[in-house]
N, C-alpha and C positions, 0 to 999 in steps of 0.2 A: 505200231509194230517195230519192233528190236530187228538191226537188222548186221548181225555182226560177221566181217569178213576178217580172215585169220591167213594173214601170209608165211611163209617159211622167212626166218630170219635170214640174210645172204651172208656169206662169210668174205665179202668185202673190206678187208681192211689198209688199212696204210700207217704206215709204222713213222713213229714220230722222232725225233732226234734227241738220243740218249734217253728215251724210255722204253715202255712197252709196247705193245700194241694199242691204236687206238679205233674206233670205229669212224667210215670217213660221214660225213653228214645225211649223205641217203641213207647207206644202214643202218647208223640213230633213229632218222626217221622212219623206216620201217620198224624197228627193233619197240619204238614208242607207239606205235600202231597197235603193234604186234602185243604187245602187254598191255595197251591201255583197251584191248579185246577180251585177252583173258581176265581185268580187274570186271568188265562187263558179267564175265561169265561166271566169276568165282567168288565178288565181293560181298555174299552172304557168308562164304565161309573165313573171312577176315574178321577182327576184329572191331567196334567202332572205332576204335584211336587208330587204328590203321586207315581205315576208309576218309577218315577224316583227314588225315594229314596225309595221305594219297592226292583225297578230292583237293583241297588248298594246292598244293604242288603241283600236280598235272592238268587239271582243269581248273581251275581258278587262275592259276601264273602268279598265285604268290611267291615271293623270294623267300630263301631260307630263311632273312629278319623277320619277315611280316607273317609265318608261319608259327616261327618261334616265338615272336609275341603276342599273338592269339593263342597260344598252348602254352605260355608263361613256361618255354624249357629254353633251350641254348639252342644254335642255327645248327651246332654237330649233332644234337640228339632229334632233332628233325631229320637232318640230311641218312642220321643210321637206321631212322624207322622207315622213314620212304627206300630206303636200298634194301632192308629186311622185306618190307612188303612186296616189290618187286621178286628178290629170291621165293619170297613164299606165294605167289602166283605163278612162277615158272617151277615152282618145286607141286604144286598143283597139278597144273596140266603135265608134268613128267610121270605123274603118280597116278591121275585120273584119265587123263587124254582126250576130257569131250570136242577140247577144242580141235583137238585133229579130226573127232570124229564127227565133226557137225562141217568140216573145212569139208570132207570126203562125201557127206551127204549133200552139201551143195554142187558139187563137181556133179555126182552123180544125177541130182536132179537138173542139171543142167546138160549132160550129157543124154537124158530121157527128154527133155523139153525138145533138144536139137532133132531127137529122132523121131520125134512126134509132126516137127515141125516140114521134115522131110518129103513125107509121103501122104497129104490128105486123104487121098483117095484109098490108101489103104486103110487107114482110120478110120474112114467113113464105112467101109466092110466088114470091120471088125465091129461097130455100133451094132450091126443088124444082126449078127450073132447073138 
């Protein structure tokens, strides 16, 4: 059984010197959670060459060389298809929203578990009903 948990991204960040913002390490990490749930949820609707140089990159821990030479392209046209793929998973769930909406159905059946959990003997009165 799949069993995928979808966090809010945090707006933690910490600004670097003389650039832009950067994200600090736990937000990464969530932020990589966070999309490597939605590629769970979405990656029938990607392409294979997307799926594939996703899968190498994030779950393999290939480097952009050893990516790029099993797809015979350059380490930039790896690194723009895995940053497209990402955009087109988050441009997914903005458009489709299961992932919020399976976040909220876990809440919720965890909120009905807790109240379940509460009151046996009320439960058990409602059984005989």
């Amino acid at each position: 059984m799949l069993c995928v948990v979808f966090v809010n991204v945090p707006a933690r960040r910490r600004r670097k010197e003389g650039s832009g913002v950067v994200l600090d390490d736990g937000a990464r990490l969530e932020q990589r959670v966070y999309v490597n749930g939605l590629y769970d949820l979405y990656a029938p609707l990607l392409t294979a060459r997307q799926r594939n140089v996703y899968e190498m990159r994030c779950f393999s821990d290939f480097s952009l060389a050893e990516a790029a030479e099993a797809l015979g392209v350059s380490r930039q046209a790896v690194h723009i298809l895995v940053n497209r793929t990402m955009e087109r998973l988050l441009a997914l769930e903005r458009d489709l929203g299961f992932a919020a909406r399976l976040r909220d159905m876990q809440e919720r059946i965890k909120e009905l578990e807790a109240r379940c959990g509460e009151s046996p003997k009320a439960n058990e009165g409602e059984e005989r009903l």
